[in-house]
PyMOL CGO cylinders between C-alpha atoms (Angstrom):
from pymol import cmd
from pymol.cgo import CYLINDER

trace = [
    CYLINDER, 70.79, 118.70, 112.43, 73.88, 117.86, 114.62, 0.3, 1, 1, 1, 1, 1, 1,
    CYLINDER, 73.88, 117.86, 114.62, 74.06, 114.91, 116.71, 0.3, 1, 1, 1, 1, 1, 1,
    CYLINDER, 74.06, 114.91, 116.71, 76.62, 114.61, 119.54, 0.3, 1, 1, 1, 1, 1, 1,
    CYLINDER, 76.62, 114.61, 119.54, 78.27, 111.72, 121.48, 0.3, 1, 1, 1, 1, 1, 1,
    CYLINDER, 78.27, 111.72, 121.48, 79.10, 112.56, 125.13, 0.3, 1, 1, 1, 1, 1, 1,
    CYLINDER, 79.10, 112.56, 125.13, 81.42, 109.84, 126.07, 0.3, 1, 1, 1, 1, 1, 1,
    CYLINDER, 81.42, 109.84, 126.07, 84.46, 109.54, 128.10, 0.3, 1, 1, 1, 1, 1, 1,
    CYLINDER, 84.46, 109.54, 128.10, 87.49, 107.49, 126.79, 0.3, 1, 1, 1, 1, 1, 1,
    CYLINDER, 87.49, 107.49, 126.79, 86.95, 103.76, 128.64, 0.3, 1, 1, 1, 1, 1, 1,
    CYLINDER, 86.95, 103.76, 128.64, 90.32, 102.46, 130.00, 0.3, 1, 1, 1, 1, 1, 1,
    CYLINDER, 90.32, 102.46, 130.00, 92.36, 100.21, 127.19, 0.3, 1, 1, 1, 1, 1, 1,
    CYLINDER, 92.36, 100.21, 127.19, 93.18, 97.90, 129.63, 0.3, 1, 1, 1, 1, 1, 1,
    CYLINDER, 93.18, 97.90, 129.63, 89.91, 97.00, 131.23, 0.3, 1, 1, 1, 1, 1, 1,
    CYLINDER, 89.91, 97.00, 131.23, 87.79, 97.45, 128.64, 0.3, 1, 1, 1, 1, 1, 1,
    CYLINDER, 87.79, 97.45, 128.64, 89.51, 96.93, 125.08, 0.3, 1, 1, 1, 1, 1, 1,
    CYLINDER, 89.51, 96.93, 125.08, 87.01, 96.10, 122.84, 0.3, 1, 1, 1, 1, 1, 1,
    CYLINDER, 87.01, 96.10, 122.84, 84.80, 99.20, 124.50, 0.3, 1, 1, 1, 1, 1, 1,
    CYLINDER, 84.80, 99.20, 124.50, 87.81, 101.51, 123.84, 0.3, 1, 1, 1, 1, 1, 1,
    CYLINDER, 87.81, 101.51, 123.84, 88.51, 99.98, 120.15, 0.3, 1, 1, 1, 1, 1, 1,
    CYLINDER, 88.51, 99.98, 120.15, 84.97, 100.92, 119.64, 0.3, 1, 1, 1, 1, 1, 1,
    CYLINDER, 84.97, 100.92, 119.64, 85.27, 104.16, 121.02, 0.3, 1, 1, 1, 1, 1, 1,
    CYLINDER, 85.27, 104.16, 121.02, 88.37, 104.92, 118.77, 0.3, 1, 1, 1, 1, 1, 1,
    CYLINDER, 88.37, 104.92, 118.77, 86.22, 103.95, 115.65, 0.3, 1, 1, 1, 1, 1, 1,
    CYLINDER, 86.22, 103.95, 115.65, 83.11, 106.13, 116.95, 0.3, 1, 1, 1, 1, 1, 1,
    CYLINDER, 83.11, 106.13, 116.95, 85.69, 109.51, 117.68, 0.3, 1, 1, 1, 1, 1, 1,
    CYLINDER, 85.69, 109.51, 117.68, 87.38, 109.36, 114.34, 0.3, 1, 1, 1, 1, 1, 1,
    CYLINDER, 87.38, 109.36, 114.34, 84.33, 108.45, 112.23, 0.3, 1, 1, 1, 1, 1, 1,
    CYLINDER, 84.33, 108.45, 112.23, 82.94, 111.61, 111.65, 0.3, 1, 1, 1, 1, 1, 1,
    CYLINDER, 82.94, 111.61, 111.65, 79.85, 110.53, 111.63, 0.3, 1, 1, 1, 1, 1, 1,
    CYLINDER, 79.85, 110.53, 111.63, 79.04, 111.62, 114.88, 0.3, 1, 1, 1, 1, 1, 1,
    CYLINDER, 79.04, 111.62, 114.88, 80.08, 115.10, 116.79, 0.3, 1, 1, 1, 1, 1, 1,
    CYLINDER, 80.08, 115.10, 116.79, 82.46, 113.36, 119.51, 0.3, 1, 1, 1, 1, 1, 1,
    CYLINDER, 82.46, 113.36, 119.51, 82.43, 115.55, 122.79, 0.3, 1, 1, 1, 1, 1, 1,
    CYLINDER, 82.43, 115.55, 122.79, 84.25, 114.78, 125.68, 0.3, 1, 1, 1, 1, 1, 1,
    CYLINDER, 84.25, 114.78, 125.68, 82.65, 115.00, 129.16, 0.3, 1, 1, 1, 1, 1, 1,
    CYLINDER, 82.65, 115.00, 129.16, 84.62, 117.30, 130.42, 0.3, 1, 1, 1, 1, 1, 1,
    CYLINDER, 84.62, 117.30, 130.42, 83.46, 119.22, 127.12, 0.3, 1, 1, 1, 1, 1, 1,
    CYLINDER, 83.46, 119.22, 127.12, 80.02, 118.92, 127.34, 0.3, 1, 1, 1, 1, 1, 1,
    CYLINDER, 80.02, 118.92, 127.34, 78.72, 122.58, 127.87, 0.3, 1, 1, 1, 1, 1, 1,
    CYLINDER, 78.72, 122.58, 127.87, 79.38, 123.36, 124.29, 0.3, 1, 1, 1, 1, 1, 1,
    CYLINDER, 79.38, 123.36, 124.29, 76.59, 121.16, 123.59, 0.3, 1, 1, 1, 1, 1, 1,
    CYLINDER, 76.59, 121.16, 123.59, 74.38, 123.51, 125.77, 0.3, 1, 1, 1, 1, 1, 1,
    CYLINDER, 74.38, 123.51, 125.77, 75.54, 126.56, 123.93, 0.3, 1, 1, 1, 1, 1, 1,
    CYLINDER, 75.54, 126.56, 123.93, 74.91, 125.70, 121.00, 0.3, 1, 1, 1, 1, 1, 1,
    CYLINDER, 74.91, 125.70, 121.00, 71.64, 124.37, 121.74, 0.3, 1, 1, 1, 1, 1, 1,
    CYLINDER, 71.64, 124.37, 121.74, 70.63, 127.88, 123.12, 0.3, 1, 1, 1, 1, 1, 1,
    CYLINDER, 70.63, 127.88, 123.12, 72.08, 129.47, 120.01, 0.3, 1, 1, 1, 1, 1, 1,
    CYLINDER, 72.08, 129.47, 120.01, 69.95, 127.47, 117.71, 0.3, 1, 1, 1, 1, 1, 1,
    CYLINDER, 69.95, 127.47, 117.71, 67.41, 127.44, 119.73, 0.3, 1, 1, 1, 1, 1, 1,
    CYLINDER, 67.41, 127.44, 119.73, 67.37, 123.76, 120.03, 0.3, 1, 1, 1, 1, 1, 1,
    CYLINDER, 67.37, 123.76, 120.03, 64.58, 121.71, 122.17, 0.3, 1, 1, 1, 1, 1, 1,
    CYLINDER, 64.58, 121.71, 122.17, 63.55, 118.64, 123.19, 0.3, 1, 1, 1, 1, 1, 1,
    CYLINDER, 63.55, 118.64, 123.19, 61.68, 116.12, 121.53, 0.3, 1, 1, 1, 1, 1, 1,
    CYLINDER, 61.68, 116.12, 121.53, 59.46, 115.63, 124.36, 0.3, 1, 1, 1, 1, 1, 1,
    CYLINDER, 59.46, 115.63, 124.36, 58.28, 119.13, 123.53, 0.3, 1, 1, 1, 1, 1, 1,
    CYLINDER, 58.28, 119.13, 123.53, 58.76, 119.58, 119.64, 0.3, 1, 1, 1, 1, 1, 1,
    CYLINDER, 58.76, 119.58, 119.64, 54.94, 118.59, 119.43, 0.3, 1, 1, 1, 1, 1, 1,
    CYLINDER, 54.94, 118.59, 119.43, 53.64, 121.04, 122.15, 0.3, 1, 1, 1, 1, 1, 1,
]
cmd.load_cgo(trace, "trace")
């Protein structure tokens, strides 16, 4: 299973514990970071691996 963050670095200087945070998330490795801008590889792999919702896992 993959799990992926879509997320958009928050500004250091307005928000610096959200972007401390973020910096912890990214690097972790626990997590598949994607970048908004980046998002459409999500989608590809999805219809790859034939990935679907949850809402219709049970259908």
């Amino acid at each position: 299973m993959k799990d992926f963050v879509i997320s958009q670095e928050p500004s250091k200087d307005v928000f610096p514990k959200q972007h401390d945070m973020w910096v912890q998330l990214k690097s972790s490795g626990f997590v598949n970071y994607v970048d908004l801008s980046e998002s459409e590889d999500i989608l590809i792999y999805a219809e790859q691996h034939g990935v679907i919702p949850l809402s219709k896992a049970n259908q």
